[in-house]
N, C-alpha and C positions, 0 to 999 in steps of 0.2 A: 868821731865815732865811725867804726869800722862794723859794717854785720854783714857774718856769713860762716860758712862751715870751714874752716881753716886746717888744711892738714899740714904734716910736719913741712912740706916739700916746700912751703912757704914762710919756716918761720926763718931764716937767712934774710928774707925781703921787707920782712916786718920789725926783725932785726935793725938793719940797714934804717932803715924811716924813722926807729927811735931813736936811734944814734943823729942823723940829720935834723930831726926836727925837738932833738930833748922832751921827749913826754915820758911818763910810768902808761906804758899798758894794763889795763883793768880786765881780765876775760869773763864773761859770765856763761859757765857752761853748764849746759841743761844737757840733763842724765833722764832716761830708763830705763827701767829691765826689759833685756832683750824680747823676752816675750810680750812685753807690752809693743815695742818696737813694731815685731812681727804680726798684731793685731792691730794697731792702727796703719801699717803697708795694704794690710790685708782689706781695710775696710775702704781707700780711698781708689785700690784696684775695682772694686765693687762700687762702688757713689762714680766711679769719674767728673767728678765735680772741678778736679784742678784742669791748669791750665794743661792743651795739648804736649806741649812741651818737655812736661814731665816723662811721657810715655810710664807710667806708674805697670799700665799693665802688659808691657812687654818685657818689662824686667821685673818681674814680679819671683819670675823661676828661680831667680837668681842672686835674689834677696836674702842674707843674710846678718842677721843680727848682731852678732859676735863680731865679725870682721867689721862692719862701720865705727862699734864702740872702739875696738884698737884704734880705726883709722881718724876719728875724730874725738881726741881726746886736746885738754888744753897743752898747749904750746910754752915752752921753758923761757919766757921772754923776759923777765926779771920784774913781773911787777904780779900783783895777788890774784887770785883764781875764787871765781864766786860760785860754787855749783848750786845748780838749783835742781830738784828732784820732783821730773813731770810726771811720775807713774800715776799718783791720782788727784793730784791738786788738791790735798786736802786742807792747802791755806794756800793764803796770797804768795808767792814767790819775791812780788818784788816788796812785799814790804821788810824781808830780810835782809834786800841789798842795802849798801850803806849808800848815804846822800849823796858822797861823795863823785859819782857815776854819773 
């Protein structure tokens, strides 16, 4: 198992690993509306609860919505895509995933 935000610039490398090591990649990619995006940036600039690392609120100016959903979308790697939709949790997410995972 692999986790983490995976842009395209990667999928050549993840490529490459499936081919070496024969598996089906599985993605499970979690979605929401930009605007919900932009209210929870907005709320962890404000908490500074996470780690320093993030700098959350120095790129806050420069936060946009739209361009992360282009930029982290799932990756064409030959195996199924599971979206899950975090706008308001109104059920369990992973009891939709298959066991399989």
């Amino acid at each position: 198992m692999i986790d983490s935000t995976f842009q395209e610039k990667q999928r050549s490398r993840l490529k490459a690993l499936r081919k070496r090591f024969l598996f089906i990649p599985r993605q499970v990619h979690c979605q929401t509306e930009p605007t919900e995006l932009v209210r929870r940036y907005q709320r962890r600039v404000e908490i500074r609860d996470r780690y320093p690392g993030h700098l959350d609120h120095q790129l806050a100016a420069e936060f946009d919505a739209d361009a992360l959903q282009k930029k982290y979308r799932p990756l064409e790697l030959g195996g199924p895509v599971f979206r899950i939709d975090t706008t308001g949790f109104q059920e369990d997410p992973v009891q939709n995933l298959p066991k399989s995972l």
